[in-house]
N, C-alpha and C positions, 0 to 999 in steps of 0.2 A: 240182609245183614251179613255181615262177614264173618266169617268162622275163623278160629284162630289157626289151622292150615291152612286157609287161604292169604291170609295177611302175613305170614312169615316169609322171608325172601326165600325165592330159591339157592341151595346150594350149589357154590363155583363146578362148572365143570373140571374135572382131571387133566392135567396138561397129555398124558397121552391117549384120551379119548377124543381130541380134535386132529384132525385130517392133516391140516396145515399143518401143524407139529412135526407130524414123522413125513410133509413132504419138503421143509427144511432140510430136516436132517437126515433128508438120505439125498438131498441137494449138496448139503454142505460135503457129507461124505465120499459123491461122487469128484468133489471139487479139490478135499486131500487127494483121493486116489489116483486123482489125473496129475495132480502137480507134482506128486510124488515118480510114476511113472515117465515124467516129463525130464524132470532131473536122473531118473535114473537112464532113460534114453541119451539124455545130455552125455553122462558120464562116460558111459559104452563106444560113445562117437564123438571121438575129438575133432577138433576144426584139422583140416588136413595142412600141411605144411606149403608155403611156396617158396619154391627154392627159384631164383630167376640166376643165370648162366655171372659169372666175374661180377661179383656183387661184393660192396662193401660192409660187412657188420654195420648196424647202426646200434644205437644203444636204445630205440624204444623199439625195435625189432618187428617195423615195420617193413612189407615190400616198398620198392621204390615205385615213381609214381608213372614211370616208365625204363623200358629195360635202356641196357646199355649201348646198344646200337641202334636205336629207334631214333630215328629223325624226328628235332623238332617241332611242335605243334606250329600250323600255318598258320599269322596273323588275317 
């Protein structure tokens, strides 16, 4: 025969008494830390400039796709 402690549900466990829990969120946390780190490395190191020798301004201030004394590609 069942007792009525036996027949009552058990209660939910705690969200921070499961394992998985705090290994999310010290996942998720390492995952800000690094992107934050990541942009902050970005910022400190700018892409470096290419200057190529009698060069025209262009207006999307790209390099050209070769310098200006460079002989033609061979067909």
């Amino acid at each position: 025969m069942n007792t009525p402690a036996e027949s009552a549900p058990a209660a939910p466990m705690r969200w921070y008494r499961v394992g998985e829990v705090w290994l999310m969120l010290v996942l998720l946390g390492a995952t800000v830390a690094g992107s934050l780190s990541l942009v902050a490395t970005a910022v400190r190191h700018p892409d470096a400039h290419i200057v190529v020798p009698d060069d025209a301004p262009r207006p999307g201030h790209q390099p050209p796709a070769r310098t200006a004394g460079a002989a033609p590609p061979r067909r």
